[in-house]
C-alpha positions, -999 to 999 in steps of 0.1 A, spaced: 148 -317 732 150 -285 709 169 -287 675 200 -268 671 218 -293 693 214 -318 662 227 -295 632 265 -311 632 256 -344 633 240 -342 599 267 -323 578 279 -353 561 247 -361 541 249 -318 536 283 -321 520 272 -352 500 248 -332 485 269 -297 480 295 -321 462 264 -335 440 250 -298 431 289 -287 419 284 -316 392 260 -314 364 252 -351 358 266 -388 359 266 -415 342 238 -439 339 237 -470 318 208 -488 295 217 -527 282 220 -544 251 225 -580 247 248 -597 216 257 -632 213 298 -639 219 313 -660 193 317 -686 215 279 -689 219 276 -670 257 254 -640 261 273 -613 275 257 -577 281 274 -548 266 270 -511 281 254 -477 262 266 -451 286 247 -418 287 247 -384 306 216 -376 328 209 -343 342 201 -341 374 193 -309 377 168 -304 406 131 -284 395 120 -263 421 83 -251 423 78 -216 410 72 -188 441 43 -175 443 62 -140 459 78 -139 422 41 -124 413 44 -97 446 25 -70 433 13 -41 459 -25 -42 471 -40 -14 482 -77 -6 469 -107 -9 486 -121 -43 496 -151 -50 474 -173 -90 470 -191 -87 441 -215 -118 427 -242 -123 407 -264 -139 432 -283 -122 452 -282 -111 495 -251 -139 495 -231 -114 508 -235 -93 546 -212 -71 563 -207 -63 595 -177 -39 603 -146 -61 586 -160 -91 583 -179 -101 551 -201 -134 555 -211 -149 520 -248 -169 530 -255 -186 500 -238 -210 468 -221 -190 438 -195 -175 425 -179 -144 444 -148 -120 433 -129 -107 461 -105 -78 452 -82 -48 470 -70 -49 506 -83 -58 538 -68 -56 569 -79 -68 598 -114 -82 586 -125 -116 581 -139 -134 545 -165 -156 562 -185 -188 545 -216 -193 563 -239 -212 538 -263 -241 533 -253 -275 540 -259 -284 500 -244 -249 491 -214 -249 469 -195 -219 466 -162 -205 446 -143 -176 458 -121 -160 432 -94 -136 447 -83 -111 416 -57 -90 438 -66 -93 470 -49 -91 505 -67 -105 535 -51 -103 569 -66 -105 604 -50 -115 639 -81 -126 659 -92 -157 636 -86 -168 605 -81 -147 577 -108 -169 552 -127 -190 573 -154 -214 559 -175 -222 585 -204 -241 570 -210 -252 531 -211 -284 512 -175 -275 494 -158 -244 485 -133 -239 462 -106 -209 461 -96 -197 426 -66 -174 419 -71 -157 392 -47 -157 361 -22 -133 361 -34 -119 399 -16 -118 432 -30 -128 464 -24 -129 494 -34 -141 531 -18 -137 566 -33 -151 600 -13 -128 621 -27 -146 654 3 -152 678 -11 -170 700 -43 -185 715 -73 -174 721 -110 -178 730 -120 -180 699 -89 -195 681 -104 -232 684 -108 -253 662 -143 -253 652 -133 -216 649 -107 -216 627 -71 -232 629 -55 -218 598 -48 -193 574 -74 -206 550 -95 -230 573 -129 -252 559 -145 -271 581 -161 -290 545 -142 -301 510 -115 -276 501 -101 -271 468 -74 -245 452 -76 -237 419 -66 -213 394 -32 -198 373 -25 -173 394 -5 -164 426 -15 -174 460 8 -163 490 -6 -177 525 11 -171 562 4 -190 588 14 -170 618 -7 -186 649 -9 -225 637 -16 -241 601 -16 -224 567 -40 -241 549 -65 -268 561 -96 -285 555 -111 -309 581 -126 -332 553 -109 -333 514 -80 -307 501 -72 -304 468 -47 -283 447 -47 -278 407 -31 -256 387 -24 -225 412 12 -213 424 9 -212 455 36 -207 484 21 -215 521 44 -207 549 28 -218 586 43 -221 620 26 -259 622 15 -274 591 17 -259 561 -7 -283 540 -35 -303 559 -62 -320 549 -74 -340 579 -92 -366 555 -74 -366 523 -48 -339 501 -44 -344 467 -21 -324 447 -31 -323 408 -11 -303 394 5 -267 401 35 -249 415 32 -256 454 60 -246 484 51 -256 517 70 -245 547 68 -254 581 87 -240 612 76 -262 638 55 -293 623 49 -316 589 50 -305 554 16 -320 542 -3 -336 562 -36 -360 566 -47 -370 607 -75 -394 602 -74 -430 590 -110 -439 593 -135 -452 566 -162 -427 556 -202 -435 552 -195 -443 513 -166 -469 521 -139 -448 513 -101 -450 531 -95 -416 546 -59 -402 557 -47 -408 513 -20 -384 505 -21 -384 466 1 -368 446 -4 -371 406 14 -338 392 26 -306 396 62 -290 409 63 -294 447 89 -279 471 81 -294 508 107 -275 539 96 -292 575 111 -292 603 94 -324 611 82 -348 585 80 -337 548 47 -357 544 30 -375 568 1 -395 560 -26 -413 585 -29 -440 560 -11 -439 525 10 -420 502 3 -430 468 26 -410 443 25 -412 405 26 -394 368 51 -364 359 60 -341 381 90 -327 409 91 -332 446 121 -317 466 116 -327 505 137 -306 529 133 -320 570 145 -306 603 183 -289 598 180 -293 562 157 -268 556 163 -236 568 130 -225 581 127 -248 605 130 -236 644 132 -257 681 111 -286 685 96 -296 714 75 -324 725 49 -308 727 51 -295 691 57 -257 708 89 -239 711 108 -209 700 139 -204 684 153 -210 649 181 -236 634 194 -218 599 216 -253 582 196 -264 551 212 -276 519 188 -277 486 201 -282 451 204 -315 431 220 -347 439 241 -367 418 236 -400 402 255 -429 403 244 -454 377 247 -489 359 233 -515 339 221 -553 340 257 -565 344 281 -537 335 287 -510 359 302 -476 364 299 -457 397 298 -422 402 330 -420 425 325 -384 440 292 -400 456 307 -435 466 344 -432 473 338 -400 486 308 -408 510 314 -407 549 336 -437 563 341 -445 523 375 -452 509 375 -416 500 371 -409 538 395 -378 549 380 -341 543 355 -350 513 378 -328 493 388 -301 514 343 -295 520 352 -304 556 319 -279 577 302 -265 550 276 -272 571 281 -255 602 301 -277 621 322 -309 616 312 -342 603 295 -363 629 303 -399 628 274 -421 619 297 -449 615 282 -458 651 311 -485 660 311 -521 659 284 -542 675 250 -537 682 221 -549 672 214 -550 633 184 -569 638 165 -533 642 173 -526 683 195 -503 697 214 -486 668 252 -477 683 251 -438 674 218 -438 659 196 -452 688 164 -462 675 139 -491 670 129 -512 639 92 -499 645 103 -466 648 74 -440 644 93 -410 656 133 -397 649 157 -424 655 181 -396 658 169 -391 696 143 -368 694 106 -374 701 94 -359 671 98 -377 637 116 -355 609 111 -383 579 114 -374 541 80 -393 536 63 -413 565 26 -431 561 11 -452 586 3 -477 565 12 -477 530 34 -458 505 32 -462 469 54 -446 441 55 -452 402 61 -418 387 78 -383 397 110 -374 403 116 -371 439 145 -354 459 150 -363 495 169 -347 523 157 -359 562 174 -363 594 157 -398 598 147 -419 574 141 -409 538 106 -431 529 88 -451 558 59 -473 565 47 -474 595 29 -512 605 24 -504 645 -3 -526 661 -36 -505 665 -25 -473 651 -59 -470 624 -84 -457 638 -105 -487 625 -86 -506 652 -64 -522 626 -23 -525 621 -9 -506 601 3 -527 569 39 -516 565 44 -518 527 60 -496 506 62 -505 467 83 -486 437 71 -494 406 87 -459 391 99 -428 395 132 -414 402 141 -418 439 172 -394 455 177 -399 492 203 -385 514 192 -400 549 208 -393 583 194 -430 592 174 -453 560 174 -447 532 141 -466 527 121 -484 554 94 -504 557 84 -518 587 71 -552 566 77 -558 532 96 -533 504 93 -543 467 112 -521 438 97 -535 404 113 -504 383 125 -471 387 158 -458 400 170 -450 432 200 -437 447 205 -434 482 232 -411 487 236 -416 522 223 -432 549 228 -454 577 211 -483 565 205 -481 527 172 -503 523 158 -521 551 125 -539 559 116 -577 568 107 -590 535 128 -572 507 116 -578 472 139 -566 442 121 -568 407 135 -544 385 147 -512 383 181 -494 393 192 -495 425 221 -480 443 228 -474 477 255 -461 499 251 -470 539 276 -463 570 260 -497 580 244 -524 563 232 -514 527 203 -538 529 189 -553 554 161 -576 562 149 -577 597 136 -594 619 108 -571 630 72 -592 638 87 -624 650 64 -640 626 82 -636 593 112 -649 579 134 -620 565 145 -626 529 160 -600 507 144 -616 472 157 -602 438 142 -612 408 156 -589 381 169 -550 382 204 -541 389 215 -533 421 247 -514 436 255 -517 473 282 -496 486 294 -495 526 321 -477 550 343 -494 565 341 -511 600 311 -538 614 290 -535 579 275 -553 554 265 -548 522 239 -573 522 223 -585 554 197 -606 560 182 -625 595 170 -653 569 180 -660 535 192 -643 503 176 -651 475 184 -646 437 171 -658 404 177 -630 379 198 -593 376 230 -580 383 241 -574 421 271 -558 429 282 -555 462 312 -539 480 316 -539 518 336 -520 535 346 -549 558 371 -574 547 371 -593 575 343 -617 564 324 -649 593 298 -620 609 308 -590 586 315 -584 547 300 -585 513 268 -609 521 257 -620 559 232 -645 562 217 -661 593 204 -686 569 216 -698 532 228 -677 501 208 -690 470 213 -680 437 198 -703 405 199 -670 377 217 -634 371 246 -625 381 260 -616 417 296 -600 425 298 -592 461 332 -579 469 346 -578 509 348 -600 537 333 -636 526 309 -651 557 289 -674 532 291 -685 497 261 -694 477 244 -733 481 225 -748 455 231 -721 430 244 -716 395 284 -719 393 307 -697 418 338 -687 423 353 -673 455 382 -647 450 404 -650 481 430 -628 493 423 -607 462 425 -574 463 398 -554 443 411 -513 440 393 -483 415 394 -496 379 373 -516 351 371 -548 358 365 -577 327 358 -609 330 368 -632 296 363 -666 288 393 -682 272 376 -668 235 384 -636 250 349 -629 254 336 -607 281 309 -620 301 308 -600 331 324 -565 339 324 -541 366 335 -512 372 351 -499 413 359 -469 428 378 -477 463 391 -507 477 382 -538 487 394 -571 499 379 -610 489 350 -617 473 331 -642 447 317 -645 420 284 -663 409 268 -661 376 245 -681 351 267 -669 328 298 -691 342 301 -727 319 317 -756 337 346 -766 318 354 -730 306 386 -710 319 380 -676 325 402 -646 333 396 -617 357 409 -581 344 415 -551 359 423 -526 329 444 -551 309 461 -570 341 451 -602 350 444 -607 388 428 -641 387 421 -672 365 405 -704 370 387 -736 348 352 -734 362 342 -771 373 306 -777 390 298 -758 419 316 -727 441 352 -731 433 380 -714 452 390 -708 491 384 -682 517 400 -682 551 376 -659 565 343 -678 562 326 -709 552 312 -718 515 292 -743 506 289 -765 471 273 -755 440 248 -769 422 263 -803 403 
């Protein structure tokens, strides 16, 4: 299946973002709590612009200055350097200089087993196109230093396969069949031509250097490991992953191979299949920017096959910055030109007139009614729960950030744009090369998240926990999805043409539960067979702010909250607007708002001291809902406001209060 068949059915998430870029920031809430004067704690609102402004990694062709001297090595040590015609060997460990131009030669590493050697390019161009340009053939580990304030370039002009284009004989750009590592402050510009721009078969490692790597496969590989330190880095890929790791095995010392790690730098990834891909884990943290372009969003990317060869090129991509939509612990404003403008949202219609920006009209990804959420057959996004490759048809997978095992995140801040899902773990049974499953986990503990997701937003095949950060999932088909769903902290918002969080069943051995502890979280979906919440067990709750509004009013098997088993809620506060299937059990005090009708606007909840204890704020509209908070008193009347007009009023007694006659409820807690 080749690509440019798939560009129109991923404009929406394109416009999404356009609309995003033409607005500098949003808001974005932080909480204070003050005592009411009739002794209730209510949580007051400090709203705040953010920019969202995306950083891009500096180019290294900003540095482009013309080479054309003569070729020289130069090193202190002595007979590490032999020539034969265009090909220079270095023999033995130091330090060599490489200036001026060679074309059509070869920089060849052919030293000890225990030699280390550094190769510092000051101005230097290196291009060949019957093996790879810099080819380290045999050392213990060499590392590549730019020089400051130098330009450098290399280009595997190979175009296709030969004798001696093996492996073993080089299958990059910059190819090292030992430890790799880039270094230096200045400019590095590498072309991958035949296959992969840069790779090492054990360790690769980047610090410091700017360095732009375009490459017909991979752009980044490091079979065992790639760690990125620091440094400006761009990594294009026509026809295969971003950065990349192949082997998942355990080394002689113990040590997990296939460990993408990523602790710094400003890092702009364009795939036109996955944006990372990891044999084992992604583990992400400290300062830094990651901007993930996959498939028709970036615009490098040419025809797929399935065999990973084709020709051809697609040209949609949309960069630039997404916007925010933010909130607090119980108060809440949205950002309505990402919600209530979203596909299928209230907004629906021509997204403001941004109708095939694009390149072609706005697919549907509503995908009709029916189906099966449980993580089958997806109606207009076919696709399975385990899904390894593009659940958008293809055989290839075109993911923001995929691992086979595990991804971790507690720092950065991190753009996605994908076809398929933004962040996945992968959990398939014997996919290690030790034999073992893959573990499926993904856990937040920081960062700043942006996802705009032709299918998830995130997904993990077992278990997803958020303990802080923020994330905003501008689009997607399913928002947050895995078996077990744990929700700690953090800021959390999501907009899905299906469910906005789901828990699965996936292994038929665990019993999905969407768990949420603390955080706030904001679920918004289109209209039709969705649910803002949707779990194949139970929901869960015992602290934070949930908001929830479903683009379904017609409650039973679609709305705000769909359980197969029980809604439970003993702490925080939970407003779930839409169709009503259940009401919580054995929970702090409820009350279910039927037939009431929920449009844009501030909405204040007062107690009859005219203290607010709850408010919200919507954009779009909705139908039903409840209520249920440890913040509601029995024996207290409280008023619901939208701007100053009352829409409902009650006396709280024990339990959920009020009647729905589109789905069951249960009683409170007495």
């Amino acid at each position: 299946m080749i690509k440019l068949n798939k560009i129109k059915r991923n404009c929406i998430a394109a416009v999404i973002l356009t609309m995003c870029l033409m607005t500098a920031g949003c808001a974005r809430n932080s909480t204070s709590t003050t005592t009411a004067s009739g002794g209730e704690t209510t949580i007051t609102s400090d709203i705040t612009k953010e920019d969202t402004d995306v950083t891009h990694a500096d180019d290294a062709e900003n540095y482009r200055v013309s080479i054309t001297g003569d070729f020289t090595v130069t090193s202190d040590t002595s007979d590490g350097v032999t020539q034969s015609g265009s090909v220079y060997t270095i023999t033995k460990a130091g330090e060599y200089t490489v200036t001026g131009l060679l074309s059509e030669g070869q920089l060849i590493v052919d030293a000890g087993d225990e030699d280390e050697v550094t190769i510092v390019l000051n101005g230097t161009s290196i291009t060949c196109s019957s093996g790879s340009p810099i080819y380290v053939k045999n050392a213990s580990k060499v590392e590549i230093k730019s020089e400051e304030n130098s330009f450098n370039e290399v280009i595997d002009n190979r175009t296709e396969a030969t004798e001696d284009s093996s492996d073993d004989a080089g299958n990059a750009a910059i190819y090292a069949t030992c430890d790799l590592k880039l270094v230096g402050k200045g400019a590095l510009v590498v072309t991958g031509n035949y296959n992969n721009g840069i790779q090492s078969k054990d360790d690769l490692s980047i610090k410091n250097v700017i360095v732009k790597v375009t490459a017909v496969n991979n752009a980044v590989k490091g079979n065992n490991a790639v760690d990125i330190e620091s440094g400006n880095i761009i990594a294009i890929s026509a026809k295969g992953d971003g950065i990349k790791t192949s082997n998942s095995n355990i080394s002689n010392k113990g040590n997990q191979k296939g460990i993408v790690t990523i602790t710094g730098g400003n890092i702009d990834v364009y795939a036109a299949c996955d944006g990372i891909d990891a044999a084992y884990v992604v583990d992400i943290s400290g300062d830094g920017n990651l901007n993930i372009y996959t498939d028709t969003y970036s615009e490098y990317s040419e025809e797929v096959t399935s065999s990973g060869s084709s020709s051809g090129t697609s040209t949609s991509r949309n960069s630039s910055a997404n916007k925010t939509a933010s909130a607090n612990t119980v108060s809440y404003v949205a950002a309505s030109d990402t919600i209530a403008n979203a596909p299928g949202g209230s907004g629906g219609g021509n997204m403001g007139g941004m109708d095939g920006q694009n390149g072609g009209n706005a697919p549907d990804m509503n995908g009709g009614s029916g189906g099966n959420k449980a993580g089958g057959n997806r109606p207009g996004m076919p696709g399975d729960f385990n899904k390894s490759g593009n659940s958008s048809g293809q055989s290839y997978s075109t993911k923001g950030i995929k691992a086979e095992s595990e991804i971790n995140i507690s720092g950065f801040t991190i753009n996605i744009s994908s076809t398929d899902d933004g962040i996945h773990a992968n959990s398939d049974s014997g996919v290690l090369e030790t034999g073992e499953d893959g573990k499926g986990t993904i856990v937040i503990n920081g960062g700043s998240i942006t996802i705009s997701s032709g299918d998830d937003g995130i997904h993990a095949d077992k278990q997803l926990d958020v303990n802080d950060g923020y994330i905003n999932v501008v689009t997607s088909y399913e928002g947050l999805e895995a078996i077990t769903i744990n929700l700690n902290g953090g800021k959390i918002y999501v907009y899905a043409t299906d469910d906005g969080i789901n828990a699965c069943t996936g292994d038929g051995k665990t019993s999905p539960i969407v768990n949420v502890t603390g955080g706030y979280i904001d679920v918004t979906t289109a209209s039709g067979d969705t649910d803002g919440i949707d779990s194949n067990g139970n929901y869960v709750q015992t602290g934070g702010f949930v908001l929830v509004k479903s683009g379904s009013s017609s409650g039973n098997v679609s709305g705000s909250i769909d359980v197969d088993g029980t809604v439970t809620i003993t702490g925080g506060t939970c407003v779930a607007l839409g169709g009503v299937c259940e009401t919580p059990v054995n929970s702090v005090n409820a009350y279910v708002l039927s037939s009431v009708s929920f449009s844009s606007g501030r909405y204040s909840l007062k107690n009859s001291s005219d203290d607010e204890v709850i408010s919200f704020t919507v954009d779009g509209s909705f139908i039903n809902g409840w209520i249920c908070s440890d913040t509601l008193v029995t024996g207290t009347s409280y008023t619901l406001y939208r701007g100053s007009d009352s829409i409902a009023d009650w006396t709280q007694e024990s339990g959920t209060m009020g009647a729905s006659g589109t789905g069951g409820f249960g009683g409170g807690r007495r």
